[in-house]
N, C-alpha and C positions, 0 to 999 in steps of 0.2 A: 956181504951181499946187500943191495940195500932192497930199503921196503917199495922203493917207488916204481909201479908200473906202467908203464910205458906201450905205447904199441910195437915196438920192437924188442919188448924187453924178452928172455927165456921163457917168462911166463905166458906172455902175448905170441909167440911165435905158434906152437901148436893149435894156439885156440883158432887163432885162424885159419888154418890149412885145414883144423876139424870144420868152421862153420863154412868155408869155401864147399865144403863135399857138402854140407845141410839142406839139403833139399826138399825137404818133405815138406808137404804144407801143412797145414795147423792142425786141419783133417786129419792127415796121419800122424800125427805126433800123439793125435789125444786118442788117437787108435794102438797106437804105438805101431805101426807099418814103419817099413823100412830101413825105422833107427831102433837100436835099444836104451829105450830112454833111459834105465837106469845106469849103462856103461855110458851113455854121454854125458848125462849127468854128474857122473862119478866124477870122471876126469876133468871137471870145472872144480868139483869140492876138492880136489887132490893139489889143482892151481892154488885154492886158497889157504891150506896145510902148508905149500912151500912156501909161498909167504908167508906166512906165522914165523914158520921157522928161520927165514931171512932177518925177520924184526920187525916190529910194525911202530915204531918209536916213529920215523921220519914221516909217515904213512899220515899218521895220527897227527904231527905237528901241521904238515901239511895242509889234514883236514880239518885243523883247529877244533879237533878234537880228544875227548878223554870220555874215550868208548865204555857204556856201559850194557851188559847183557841180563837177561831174567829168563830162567831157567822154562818159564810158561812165554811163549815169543806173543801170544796175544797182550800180553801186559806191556813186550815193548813197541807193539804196534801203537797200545792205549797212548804207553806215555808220548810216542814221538807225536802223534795226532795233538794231545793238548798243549804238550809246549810249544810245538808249533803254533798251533792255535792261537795260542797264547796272543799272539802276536795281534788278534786283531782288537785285543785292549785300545793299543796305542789309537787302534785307525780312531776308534769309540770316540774314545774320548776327548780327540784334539777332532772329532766332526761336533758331539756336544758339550764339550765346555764352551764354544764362542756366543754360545745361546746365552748363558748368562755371565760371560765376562765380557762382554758387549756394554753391557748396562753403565758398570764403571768405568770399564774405556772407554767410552764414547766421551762422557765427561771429564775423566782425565785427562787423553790426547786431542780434547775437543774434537772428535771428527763430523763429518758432512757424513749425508746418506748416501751418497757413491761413495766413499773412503772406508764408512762399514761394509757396506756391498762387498767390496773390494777387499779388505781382509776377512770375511767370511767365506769368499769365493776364490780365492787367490791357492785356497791347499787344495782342493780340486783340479784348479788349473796345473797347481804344483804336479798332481800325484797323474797327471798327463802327462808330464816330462819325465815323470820316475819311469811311468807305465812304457815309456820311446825308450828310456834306459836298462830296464829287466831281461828285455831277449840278450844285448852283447855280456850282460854283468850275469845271468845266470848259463851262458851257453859257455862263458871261458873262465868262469870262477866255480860255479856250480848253483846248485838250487841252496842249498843250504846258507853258503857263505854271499849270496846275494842278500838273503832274508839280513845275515849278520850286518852287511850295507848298508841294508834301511835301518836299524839300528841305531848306527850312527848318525843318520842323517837326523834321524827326532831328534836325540840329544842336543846336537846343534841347532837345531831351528826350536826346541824346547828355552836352551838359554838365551836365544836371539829374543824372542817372544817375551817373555818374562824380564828383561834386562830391555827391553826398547823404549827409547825417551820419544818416539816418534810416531806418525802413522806409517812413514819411507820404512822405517828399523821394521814394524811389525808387517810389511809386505813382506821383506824378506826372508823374516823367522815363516812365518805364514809359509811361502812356497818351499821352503826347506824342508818343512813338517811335508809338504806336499806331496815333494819327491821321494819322501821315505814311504807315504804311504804307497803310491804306483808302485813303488820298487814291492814291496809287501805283499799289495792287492794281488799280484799277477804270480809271484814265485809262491807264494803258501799254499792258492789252489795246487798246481801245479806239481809241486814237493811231496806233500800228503799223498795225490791220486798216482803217482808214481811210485809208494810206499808199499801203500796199504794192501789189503787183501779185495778185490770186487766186491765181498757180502760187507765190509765197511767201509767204502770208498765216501758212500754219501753221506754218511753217519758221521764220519770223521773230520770228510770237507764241510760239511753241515755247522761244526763243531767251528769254525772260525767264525763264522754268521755270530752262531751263539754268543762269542766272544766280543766282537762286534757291538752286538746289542748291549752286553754287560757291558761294556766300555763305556760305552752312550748313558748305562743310566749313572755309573759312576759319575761319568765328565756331572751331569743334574746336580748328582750331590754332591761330589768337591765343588761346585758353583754353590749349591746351598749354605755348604759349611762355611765358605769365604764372602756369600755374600756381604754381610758386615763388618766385617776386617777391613780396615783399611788400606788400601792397595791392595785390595783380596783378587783384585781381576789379574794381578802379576805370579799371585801361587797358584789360583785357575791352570793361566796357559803354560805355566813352566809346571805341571804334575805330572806330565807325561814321562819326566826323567826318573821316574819310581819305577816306572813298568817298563820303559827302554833297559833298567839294569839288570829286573828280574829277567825279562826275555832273553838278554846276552846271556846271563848264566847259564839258563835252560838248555839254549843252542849247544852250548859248548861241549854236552851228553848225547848229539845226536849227528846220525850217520851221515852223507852226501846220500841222495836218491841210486838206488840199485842202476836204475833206469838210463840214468846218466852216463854211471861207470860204465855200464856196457856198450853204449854209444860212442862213447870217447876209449873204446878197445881195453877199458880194467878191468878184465874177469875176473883174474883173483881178488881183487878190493870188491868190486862187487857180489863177489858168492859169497864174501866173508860177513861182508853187509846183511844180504839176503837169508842169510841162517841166521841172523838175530832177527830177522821180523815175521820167516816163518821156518812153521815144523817142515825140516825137508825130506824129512823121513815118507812125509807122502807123497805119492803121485802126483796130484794138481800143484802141488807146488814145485814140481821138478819140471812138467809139463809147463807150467806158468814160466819157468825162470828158462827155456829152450825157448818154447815162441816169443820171448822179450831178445832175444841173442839172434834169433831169425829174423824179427822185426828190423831192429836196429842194426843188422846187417847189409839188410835191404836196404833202406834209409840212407845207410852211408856209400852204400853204391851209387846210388844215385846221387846225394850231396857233392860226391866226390865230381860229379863230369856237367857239376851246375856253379854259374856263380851265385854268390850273395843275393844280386838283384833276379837273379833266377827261380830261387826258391821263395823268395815272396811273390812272383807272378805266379807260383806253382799254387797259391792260395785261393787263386781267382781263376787261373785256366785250367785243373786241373779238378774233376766233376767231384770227385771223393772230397777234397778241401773245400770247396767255395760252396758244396752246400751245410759243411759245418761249422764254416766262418759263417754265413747268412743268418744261423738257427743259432750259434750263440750269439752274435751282435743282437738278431732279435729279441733273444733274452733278456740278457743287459741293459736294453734300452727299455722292455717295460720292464723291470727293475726301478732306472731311474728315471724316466718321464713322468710316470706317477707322482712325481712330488715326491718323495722321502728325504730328501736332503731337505728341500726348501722348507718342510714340514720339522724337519729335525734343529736349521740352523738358524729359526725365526720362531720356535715353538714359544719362548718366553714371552716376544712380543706378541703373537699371537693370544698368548693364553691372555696378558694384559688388557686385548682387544676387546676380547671378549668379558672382561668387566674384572680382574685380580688386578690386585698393588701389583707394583714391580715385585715384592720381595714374596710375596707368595704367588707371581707368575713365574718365578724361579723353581719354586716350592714344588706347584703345579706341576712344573715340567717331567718328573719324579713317575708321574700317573703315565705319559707316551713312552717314554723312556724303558717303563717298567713294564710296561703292555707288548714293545717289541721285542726285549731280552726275552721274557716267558715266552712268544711265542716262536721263538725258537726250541725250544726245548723240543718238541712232538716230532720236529723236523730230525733232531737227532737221535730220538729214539726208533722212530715210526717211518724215515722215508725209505727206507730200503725194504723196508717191510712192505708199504702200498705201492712201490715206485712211483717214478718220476712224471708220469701223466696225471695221475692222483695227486700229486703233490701240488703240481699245478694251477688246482682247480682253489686255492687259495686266494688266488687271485680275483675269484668271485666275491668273498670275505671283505676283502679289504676295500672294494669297489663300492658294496653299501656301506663300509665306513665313510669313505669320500662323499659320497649323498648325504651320512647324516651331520657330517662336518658343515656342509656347505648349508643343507637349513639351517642349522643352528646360529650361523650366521644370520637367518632371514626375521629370526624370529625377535623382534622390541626388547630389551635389556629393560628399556625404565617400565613396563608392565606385565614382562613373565619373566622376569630374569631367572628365576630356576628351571622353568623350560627351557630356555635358553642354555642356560648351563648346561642341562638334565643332555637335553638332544647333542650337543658340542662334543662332550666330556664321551656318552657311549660310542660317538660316531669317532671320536679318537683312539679308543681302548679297542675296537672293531678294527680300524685302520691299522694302526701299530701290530696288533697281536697275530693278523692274520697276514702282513708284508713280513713280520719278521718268520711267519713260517715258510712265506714263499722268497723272501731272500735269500736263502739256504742258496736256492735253484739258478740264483744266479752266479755261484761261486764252484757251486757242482760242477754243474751242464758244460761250462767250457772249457774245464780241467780235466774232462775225461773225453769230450769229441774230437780234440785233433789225433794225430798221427803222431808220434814221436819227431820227428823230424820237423815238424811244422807247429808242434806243443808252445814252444817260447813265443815264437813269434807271431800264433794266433791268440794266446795268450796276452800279448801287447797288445794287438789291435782290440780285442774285446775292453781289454784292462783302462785302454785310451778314452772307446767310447764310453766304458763307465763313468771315466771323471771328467770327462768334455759333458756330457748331459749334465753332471752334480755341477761343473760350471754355470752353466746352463742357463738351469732352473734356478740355481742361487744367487744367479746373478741380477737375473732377470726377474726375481720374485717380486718387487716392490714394484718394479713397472707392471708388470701382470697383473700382478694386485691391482691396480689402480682401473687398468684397462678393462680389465673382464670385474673387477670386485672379487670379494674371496668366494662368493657363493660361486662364481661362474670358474672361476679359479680352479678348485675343488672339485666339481659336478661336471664342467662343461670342456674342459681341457687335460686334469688326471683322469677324470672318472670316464673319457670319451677315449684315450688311448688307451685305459683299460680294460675296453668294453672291444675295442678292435683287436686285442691280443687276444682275447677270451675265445675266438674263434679260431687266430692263427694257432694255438693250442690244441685245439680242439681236431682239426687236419694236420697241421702237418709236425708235432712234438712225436719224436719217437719213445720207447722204454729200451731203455737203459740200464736197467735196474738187476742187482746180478751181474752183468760182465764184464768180463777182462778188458783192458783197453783194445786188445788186440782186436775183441768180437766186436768191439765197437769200429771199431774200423770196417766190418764188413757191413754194416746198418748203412753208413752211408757213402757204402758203392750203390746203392740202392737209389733210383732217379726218383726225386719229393713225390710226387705226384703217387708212386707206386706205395709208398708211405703212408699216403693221404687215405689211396683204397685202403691198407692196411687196417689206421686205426679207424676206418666207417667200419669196415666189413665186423672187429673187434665189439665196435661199439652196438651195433645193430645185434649181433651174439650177446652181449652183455643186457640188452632193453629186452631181446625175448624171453630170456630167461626164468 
């Protein structure tokens, strides 16, 4: 018998004709009305006992995997979260090592300032094309073996990069590293929040941020250690191929999403899945894994009697979708309008500006770098604890950073240069510490507002606008610069879209915090506005208190 299930397969055949009769809504399920959850239940764990006993050898090669289990299922929620995670090393590090491997490219490939422009901005534009490629690569491979995709794509554009006689070679390498990013950026949210349990959804998606940041300040310091090396700028951009191996290994111990399999009709793979990530001996988790079967039954009803171009209109006409396509792209984009790329991928030159050698505005970079990895950390411990409207209010943080960047800018080098510095330096460690805790929120927020059925492909679109803006502003930084100066830069252009979100936050951000994806679905059946009275009515309860 083989392992492979199939929608037609002996194993697929009952599951169906049971969820055909499934009718209860979510309401009753968590009531336990008119089903018995624990006989429905049953007969899913029973599905994945007869495949065991078929063999799970083809199942496994399949899923490119070599399944491991822990006997406490929170440790293999932990593990799958960080290796996943793991993943956003890569993004780190190939966003800040061009910070200081710029310094000896420039002069070794002699380039112009659009040519650097242009290979600093070229893996953004890349991880655009990844971010168009993630919905078909994770809807008909999976979440997991997507992530494996961008994988490979680093390693390739890691040895282009490093092996380029050219500034042409390093475009290439450059948008290769791109498209591994998009492909990454979009399916790790994604992967994890389809995992995990709600009380660690944000904690967990949080946890890629974090990695993120560590990447970032890695990339500083493998640029520190190479600085002086000669050809040190070719072991810079090619160091990515350390963490592209450890990440494959990682994968290779972790499940395809439960989420998935039951969407593409593998109940048995997926309840087998599902018992290694939670205890199913309890309720909520047998209730969780029936309204994921209810969902995605739904979903594929209707998938079923729509095309392709149907269910991306479904984004925009459709009231539930297009207002949590609207509220993640908002997100996203103060994310990155705020500067955080152009800040991350011009930091060295910057720091130089403001009055460091080149080798210790390398050095420097160490202090932004290190101020956004830590301020991730709180996010990972603490947002599921304050939630997600809380969380948000970071964004106030990092807005007087942009202020005190932007004086420090104003202030004479040749007669306060420590003020100068003094004001620069806090208004960086300010900016950094408090974007990397609200970064978190923009990796979260859009990996748990769609619908299963519209998850990949609102996903892309968020995933797009994230690295269209990091194009953007990194493309655009040196003209900007010029046009506004960096005070006006800083203050008058991030610090002014941050000051216009600080409000859209404030009306219309719902909490999320706690629930299933499923409850999330019912937040926004709910018309914005009705949202808005929400968090006033909330807030006004909170100020009399």
């Amino acid at each position: 018998m083989s392992g492979t299930i199939s929608p037609t397969s002996e194993f697929d055949k009952p599951t169906v004709e049971k969820t055909e009769n499934y009718s209860a809504s979510v309401e009753s399920v968590e009531l336990g009305e008119d089903i018995d959850v624990d006989k429905e239940f049953g007969d899913y764990v029973q599905l994945g006992h007869e495949l065991k006993s078929g063999g799970t050898f083809w199942t496994n090669l399949k899923n490119v995997e070599f399944p491991v289990t822990f006997k406490n299922r929170n440790n293999m929620v932990r593990f799958l979260g960080i290796f996943t995670s793991f993943a956003g090393i890569l993004s780190g590090v190939d966003q800040s090592i061009i910070s200081g491997a710029s310094i000896g490219m420039n002069k070794a490939l002699q380039l112009s300032d659009h040519e650097n422009s242009l290979i600093s901005s070229l893996m953004p534009l890349g991880a655009v094309a990844g971010s168009i490629l993630m919905t078909p690569l994770s809807e008909h491979f999976g979440r997991k073996r997507a992530i494996l995709i961008s994988c490979i794509l680093y390693t390739i554009g890691a040895i282009i990069c490093a092996a380029a006689p050219d500034h042409e070679t390093m475009y290439a390498g450059r948008f290769i590293l791109g498209l591994g990013v998009g492909i990454e950026g979009g399916s790790v949210g994604v992967y994890i929040a389809e995992c995990v349990p709600p009380t660690q959804r944000g904690n967990l998606v949080s946890l890629y941020q974090f990695f993120i940041a560590f990447g970032e300040v890695l990339g500083f310091a493998i640029a520190a250690i190479f600085f002086t090396v000669h050809g040190g700028w070719r072991f810079m951009v090619g160091s990515s191929l350390l963490f592209s191996t450890i990440l494959l290994i990682g994968l290779l111990f972790l499940p395809e999403s439960p989420r998935y399999l039951v969407y593409n009709n593998k109940y048995a793979e997926a309840i087998n899945v599902y018992d290694r990530l939670r205890d199913i001996s309890e309720r909520t988790s047998k209730v969780e894994f029936l309204e994921m079967i209810k969902n995605a039954q739904a979903e594929r009803k209707l998938r079923a009697s729509q095309s392709r171009v149907q269910v991306w209109l479904d984004l925009f006409t459709i009231p539930r979708n297009r207002r949590a396509l609207f509220y993640a792209v908002i997100m996203v984009s103060l994310g990155q309008l705020t500067g955080i790329n152009a800040v991350m991928y011009y930091l060295s030159t910057m720091m130089a500006n403001i009055g460091f050698s080149e080798e210790n505005a390398v050095f420097m970079s160490l202090v932004g770098g290190g101020a956004l990895w830590l301020g991730t950390i709180p996010a990972i411990l603490y947002m599921d604890r304050f939630g997600r409207r809380v969380w948000g209010m970071n964004l106030v943080g990092f807005t007087i950073g942009l202020v005190l960047v932007g004086v420090g800018y104003l202030i004479p080098l040749e007669t306060q240069r420590a003020a100068a510095l003094g004001v620069y330096l806090t208004g960086l460690i300010l900016y950094m510490g408090f974007f990397g805790a609200y970064a978190c929120l923009t990796w979260v927020l859009p990996a748990e507002s769609f619908s299963i059925g519209t998850r990949s492909i609102g996903m892309t679109i968020c995933s797009s606008f994230l690295y269209l803006w990091a194009f953007t502003v990194t493309y655009n930084f040196n003209r900007m610069k010029s046009a506004m100066t960096y005070t006006g830069l800083t203050i008058g252009f991030y610090g002014g879209i941050a000051f216009l979100g600080f409000f859209y936050q404030i009306f219309f951000m719902p909490e999320t915090k706690g629930k299933t994806l499923e409850e999330i679905d019912d937040i926004f059946e709910k018309p914005s506005m009705e949202i808005a009275k929400e968090n006033l009515r909330n807030m006004k309860r909170f100020l009399t208190k």
